[in-house]
N, CA, C and O atoms as a GROMACS GRO file, in nm:
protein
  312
    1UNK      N    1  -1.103  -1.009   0.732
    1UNK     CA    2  -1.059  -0.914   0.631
    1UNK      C    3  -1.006  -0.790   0.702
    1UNK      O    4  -1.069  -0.742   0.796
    2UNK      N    5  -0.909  -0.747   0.667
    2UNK     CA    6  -0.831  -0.648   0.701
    2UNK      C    7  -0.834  -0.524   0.604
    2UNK      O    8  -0.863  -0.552   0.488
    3UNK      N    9  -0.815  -0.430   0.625
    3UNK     CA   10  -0.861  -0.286   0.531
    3UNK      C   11  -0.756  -0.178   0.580
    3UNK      O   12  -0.786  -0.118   0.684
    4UNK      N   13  -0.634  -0.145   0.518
    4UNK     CA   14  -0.535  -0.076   0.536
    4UNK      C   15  -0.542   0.057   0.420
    4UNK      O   16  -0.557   0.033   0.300
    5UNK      N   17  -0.530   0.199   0.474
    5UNK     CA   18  -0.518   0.323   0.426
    5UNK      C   19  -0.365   0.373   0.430
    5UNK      O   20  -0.306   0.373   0.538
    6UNK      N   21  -0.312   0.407   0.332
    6UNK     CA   22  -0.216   0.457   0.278
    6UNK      C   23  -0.250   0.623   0.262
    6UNK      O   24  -0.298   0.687   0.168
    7UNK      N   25  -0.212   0.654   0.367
    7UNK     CA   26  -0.239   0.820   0.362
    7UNK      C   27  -0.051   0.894   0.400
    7UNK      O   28   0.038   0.870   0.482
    8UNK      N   29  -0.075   0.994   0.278
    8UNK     CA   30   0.016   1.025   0.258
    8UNK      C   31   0.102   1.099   0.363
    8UNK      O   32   0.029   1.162   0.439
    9UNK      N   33   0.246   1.112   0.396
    9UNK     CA   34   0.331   1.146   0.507
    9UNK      C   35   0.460   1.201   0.490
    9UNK      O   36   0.517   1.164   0.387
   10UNK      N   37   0.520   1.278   0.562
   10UNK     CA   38   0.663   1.322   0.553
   10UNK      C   39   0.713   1.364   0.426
   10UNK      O   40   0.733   1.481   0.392
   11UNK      N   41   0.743   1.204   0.319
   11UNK     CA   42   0.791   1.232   0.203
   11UNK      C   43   0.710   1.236   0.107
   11UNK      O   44   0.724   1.145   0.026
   12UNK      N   45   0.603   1.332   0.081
   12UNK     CA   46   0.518   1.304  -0.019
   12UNK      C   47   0.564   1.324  -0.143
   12UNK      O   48   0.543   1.254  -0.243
   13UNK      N   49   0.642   1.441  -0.132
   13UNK     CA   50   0.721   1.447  -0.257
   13UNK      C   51   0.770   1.370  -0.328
   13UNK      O   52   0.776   1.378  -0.450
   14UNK      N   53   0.813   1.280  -0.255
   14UNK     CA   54   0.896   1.154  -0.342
   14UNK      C   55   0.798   1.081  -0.390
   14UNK      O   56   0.852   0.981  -0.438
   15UNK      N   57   0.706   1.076  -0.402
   15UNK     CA   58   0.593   0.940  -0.486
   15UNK      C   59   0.625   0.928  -0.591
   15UNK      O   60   0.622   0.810  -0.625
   16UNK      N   61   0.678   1.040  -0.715
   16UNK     CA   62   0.664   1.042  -0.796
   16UNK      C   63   0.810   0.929  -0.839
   16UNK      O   64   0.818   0.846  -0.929
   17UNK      N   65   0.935   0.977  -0.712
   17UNK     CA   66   1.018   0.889  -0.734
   17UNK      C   67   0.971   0.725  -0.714
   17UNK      O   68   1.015   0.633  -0.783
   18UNK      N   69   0.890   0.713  -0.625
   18UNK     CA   70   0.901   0.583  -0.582
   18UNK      C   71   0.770   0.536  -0.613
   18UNK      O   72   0.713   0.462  -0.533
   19UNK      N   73   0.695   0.587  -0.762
   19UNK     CA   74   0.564   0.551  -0.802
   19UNK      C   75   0.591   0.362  -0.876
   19UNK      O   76   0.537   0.253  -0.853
   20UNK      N   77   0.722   0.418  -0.984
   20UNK     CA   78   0.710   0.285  -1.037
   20UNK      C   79   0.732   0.156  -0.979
   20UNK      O   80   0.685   0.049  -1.018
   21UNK      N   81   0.819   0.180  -0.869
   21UNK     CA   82   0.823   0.038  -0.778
   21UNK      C   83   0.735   0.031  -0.677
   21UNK      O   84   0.762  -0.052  -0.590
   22UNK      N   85   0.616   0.108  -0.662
   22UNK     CA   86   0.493   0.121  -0.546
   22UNK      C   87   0.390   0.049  -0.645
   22UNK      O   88   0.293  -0.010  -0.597
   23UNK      N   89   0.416   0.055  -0.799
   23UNK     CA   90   0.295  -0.027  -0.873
   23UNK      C   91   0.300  -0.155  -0.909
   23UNK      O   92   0.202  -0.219  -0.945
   24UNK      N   93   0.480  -0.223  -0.897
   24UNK     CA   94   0.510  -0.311  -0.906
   24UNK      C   95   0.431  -0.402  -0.782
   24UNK      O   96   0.358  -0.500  -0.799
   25UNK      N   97   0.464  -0.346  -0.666
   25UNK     CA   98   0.436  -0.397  -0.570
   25UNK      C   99   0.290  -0.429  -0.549
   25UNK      O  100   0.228  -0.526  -0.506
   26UNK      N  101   0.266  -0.333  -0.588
   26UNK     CA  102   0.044  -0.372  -0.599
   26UNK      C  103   0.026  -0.478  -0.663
   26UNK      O  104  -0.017  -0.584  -0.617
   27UNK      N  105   0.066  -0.447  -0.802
   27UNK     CA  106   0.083  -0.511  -0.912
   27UNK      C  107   0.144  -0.693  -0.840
   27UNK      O  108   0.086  -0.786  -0.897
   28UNK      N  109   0.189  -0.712  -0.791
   28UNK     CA  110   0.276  -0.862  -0.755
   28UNK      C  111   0.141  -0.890  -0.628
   28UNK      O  112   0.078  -0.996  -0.628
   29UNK      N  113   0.113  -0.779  -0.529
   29UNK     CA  114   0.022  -0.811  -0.430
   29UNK      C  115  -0.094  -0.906  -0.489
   29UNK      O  116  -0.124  -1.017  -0.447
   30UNK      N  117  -0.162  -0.826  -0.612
   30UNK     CA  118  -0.286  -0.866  -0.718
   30UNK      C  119  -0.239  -0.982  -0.778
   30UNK      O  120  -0.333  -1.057  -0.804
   31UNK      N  121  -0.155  -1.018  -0.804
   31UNK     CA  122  -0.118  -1.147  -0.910
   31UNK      C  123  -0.099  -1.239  -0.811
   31UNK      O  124  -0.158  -1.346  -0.822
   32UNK      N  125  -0.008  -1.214  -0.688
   32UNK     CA  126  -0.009  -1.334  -0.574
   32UNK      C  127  -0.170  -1.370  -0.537
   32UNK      O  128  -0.187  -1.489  -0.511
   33UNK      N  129  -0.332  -1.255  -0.530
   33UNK     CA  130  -0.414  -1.298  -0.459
   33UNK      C  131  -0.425  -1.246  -0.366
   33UNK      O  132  -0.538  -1.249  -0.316
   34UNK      N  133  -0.331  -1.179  -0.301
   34UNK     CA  134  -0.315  -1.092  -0.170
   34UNK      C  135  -0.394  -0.972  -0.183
   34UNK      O  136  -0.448  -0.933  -0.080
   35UNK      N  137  -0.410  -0.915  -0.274
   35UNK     CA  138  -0.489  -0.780  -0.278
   35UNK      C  139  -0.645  -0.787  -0.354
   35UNK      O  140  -0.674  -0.776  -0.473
   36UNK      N  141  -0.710  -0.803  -0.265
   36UNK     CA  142  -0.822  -0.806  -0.355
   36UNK      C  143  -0.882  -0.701  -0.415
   36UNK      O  144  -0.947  -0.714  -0.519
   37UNK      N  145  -0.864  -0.578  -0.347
   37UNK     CA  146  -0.906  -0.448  -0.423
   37UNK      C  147  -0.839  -0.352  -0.397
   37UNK      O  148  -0.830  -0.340  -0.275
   38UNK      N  149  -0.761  -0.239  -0.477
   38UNK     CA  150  -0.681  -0.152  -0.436
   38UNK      C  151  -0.752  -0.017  -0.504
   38UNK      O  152  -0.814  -0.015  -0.610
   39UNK      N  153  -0.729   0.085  -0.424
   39UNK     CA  154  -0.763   0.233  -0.506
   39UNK      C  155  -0.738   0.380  -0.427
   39UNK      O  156  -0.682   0.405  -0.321
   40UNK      N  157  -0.795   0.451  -0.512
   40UNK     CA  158  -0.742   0.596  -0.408
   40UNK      C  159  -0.801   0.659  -0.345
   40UNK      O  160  -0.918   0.661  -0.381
   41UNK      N  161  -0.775   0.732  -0.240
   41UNK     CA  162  -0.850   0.780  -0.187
   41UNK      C  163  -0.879   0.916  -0.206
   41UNK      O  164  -0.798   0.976  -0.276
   42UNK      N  165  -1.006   1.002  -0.148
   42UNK     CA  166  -1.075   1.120  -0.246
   42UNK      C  167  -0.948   1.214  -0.202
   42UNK      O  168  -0.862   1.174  -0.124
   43UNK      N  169  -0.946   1.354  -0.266
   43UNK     CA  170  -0.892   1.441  -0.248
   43UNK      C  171  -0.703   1.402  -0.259
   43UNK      O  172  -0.611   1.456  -0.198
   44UNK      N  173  -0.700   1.309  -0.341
   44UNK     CA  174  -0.546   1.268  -0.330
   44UNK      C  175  -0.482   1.245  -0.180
   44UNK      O  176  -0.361   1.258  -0.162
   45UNK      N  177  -0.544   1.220  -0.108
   45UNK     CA  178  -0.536   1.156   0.038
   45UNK      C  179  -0.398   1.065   0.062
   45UNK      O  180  -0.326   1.060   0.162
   46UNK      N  181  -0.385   0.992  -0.072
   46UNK     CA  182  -0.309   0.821  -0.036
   46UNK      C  183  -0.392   0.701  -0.096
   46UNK      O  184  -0.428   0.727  -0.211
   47UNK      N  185  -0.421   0.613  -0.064
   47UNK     CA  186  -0.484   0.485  -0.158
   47UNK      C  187  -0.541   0.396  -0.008
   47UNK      O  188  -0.520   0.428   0.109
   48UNK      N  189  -0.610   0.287  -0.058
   48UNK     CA  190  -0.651   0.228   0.018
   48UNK      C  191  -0.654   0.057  -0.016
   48UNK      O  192  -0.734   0.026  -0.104
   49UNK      N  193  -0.570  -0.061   0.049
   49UNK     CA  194  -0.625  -0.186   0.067
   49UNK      C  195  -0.705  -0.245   0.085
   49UNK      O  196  -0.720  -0.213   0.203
   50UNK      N  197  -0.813  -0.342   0.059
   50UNK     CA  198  -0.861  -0.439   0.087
   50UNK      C  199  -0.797  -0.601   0.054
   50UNK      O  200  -0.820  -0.654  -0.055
   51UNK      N  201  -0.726  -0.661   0.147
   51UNK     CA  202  -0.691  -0.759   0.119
   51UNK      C  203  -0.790  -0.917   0.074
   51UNK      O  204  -0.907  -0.920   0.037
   52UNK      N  205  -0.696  -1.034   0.093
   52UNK     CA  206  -0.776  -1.146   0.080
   52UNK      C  207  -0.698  -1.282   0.123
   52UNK      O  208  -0.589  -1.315   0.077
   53UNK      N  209  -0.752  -1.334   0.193
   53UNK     CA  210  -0.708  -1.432   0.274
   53UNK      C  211  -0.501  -1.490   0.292
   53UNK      O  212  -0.427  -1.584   0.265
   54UNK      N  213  -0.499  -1.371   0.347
   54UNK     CA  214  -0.355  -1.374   0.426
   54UNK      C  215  -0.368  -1.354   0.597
   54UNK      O  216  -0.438  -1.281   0.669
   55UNK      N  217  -0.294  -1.427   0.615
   55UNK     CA  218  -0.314  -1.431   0.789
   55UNK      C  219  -0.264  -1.271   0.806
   55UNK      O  220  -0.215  -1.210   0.712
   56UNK      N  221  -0.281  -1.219   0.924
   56UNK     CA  222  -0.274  -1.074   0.983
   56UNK      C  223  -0.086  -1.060   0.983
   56UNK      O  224  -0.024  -0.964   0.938
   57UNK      N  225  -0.054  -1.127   1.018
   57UNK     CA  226   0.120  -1.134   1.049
   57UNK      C  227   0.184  -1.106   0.846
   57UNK      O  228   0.253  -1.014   0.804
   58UNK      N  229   0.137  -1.201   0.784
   58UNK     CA  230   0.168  -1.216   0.706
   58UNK      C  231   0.128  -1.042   0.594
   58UNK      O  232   0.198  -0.961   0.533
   59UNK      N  233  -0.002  -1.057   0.617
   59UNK     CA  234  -0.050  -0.923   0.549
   59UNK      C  235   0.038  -0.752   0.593
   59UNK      O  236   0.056  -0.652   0.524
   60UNK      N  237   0.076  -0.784   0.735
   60UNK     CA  238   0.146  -0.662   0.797
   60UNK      C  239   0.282  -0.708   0.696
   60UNK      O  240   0.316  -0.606   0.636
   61UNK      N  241   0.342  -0.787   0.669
   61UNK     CA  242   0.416  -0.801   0.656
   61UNK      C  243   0.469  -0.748   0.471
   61UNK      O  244   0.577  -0.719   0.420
   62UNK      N  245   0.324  -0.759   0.418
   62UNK     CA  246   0.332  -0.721   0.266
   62UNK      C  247   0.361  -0.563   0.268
   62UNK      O  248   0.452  -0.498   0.217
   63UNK      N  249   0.211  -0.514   0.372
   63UNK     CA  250   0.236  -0.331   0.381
   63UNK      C  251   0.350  -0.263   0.391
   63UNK      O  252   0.375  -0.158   0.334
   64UNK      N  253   0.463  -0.359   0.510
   64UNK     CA  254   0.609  -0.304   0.547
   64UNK      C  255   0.672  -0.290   0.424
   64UNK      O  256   0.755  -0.202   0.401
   65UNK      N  257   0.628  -0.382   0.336
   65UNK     CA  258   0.746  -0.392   0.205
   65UNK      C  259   0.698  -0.307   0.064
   65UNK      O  260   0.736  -0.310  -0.054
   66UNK      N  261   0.607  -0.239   0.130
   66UNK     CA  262   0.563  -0.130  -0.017
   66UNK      C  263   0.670   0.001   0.023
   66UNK      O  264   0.679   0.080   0.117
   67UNK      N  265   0.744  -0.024  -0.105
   67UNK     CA  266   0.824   0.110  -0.115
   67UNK      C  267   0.726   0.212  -0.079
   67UNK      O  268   0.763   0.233   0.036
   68UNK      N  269   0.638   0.280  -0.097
   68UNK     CA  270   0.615   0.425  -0.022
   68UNK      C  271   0.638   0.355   0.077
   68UNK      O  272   0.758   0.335   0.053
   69UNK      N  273   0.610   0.276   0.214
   69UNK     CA  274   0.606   0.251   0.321
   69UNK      C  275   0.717   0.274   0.342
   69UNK      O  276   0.733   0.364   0.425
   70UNK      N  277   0.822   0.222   0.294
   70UNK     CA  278   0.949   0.200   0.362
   70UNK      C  279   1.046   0.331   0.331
   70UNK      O  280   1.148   0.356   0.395
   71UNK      N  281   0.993   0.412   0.219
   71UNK     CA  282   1.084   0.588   0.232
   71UNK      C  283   0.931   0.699   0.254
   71UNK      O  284   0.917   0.803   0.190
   72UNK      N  285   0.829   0.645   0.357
   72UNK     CA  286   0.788   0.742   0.413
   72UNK      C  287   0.723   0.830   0.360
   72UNK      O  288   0.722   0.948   0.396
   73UNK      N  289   0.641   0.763   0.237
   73UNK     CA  290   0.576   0.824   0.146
   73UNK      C  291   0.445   0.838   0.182
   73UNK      O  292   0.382   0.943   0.168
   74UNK      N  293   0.393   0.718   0.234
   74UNK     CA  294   0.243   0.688   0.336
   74UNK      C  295   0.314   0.653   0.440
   74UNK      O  296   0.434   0.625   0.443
   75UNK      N  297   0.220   0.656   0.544
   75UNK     CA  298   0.200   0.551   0.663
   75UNK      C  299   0.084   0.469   0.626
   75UNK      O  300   0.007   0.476   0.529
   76UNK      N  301   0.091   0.384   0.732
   76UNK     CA  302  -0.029   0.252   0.677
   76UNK      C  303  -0.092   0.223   0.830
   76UNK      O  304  -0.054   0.165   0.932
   77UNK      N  305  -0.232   0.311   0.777
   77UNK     CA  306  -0.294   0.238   0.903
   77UNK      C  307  -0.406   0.137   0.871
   77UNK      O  308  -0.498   0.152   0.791
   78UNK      N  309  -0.384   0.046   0.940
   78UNK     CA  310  -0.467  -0.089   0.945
   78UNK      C  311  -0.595  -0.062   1.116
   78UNK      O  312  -0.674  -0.151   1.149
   0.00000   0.00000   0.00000
């Protein structure tokens, strides 16, 4: 099991732009099985992953494709 933090970066400002396609993406993570628990972290920090049985390659590979990730909204440390 792998456990990835979404703490917020650079563009924080933009979340608000890039909220509705950051919930889609949870949202598709949870319905594929891939996300077994998602939530936020205290003090408005960013959010946090717990996945579920995706190989490590594959799971890096979901985080790259969350819009905050990709305009710099979080970084994602695993």
């Amino acid at each position: 099991m792998f456990v990835t933090f979404l703490k917020f970066a650079e563009n924080r400002t933009g979340a608000r732009d890039f909220m509705p396609a950051h919930n889609d993406w949870i949202a598709q993570g949870c319905a594929d099985g891939v996300f077994f628990c998602v939530g936020s972290l205290q003090a408005a920090a960013g959010g946090a992953i717990l996945p579920h049985g995706e190989s490590r390659d594959a799971y890096d590979a979901s985080i790259a494709a969350d819009p905050f990730v990709v305009q710099r909204v979080v970084t994602a440390e695993a």
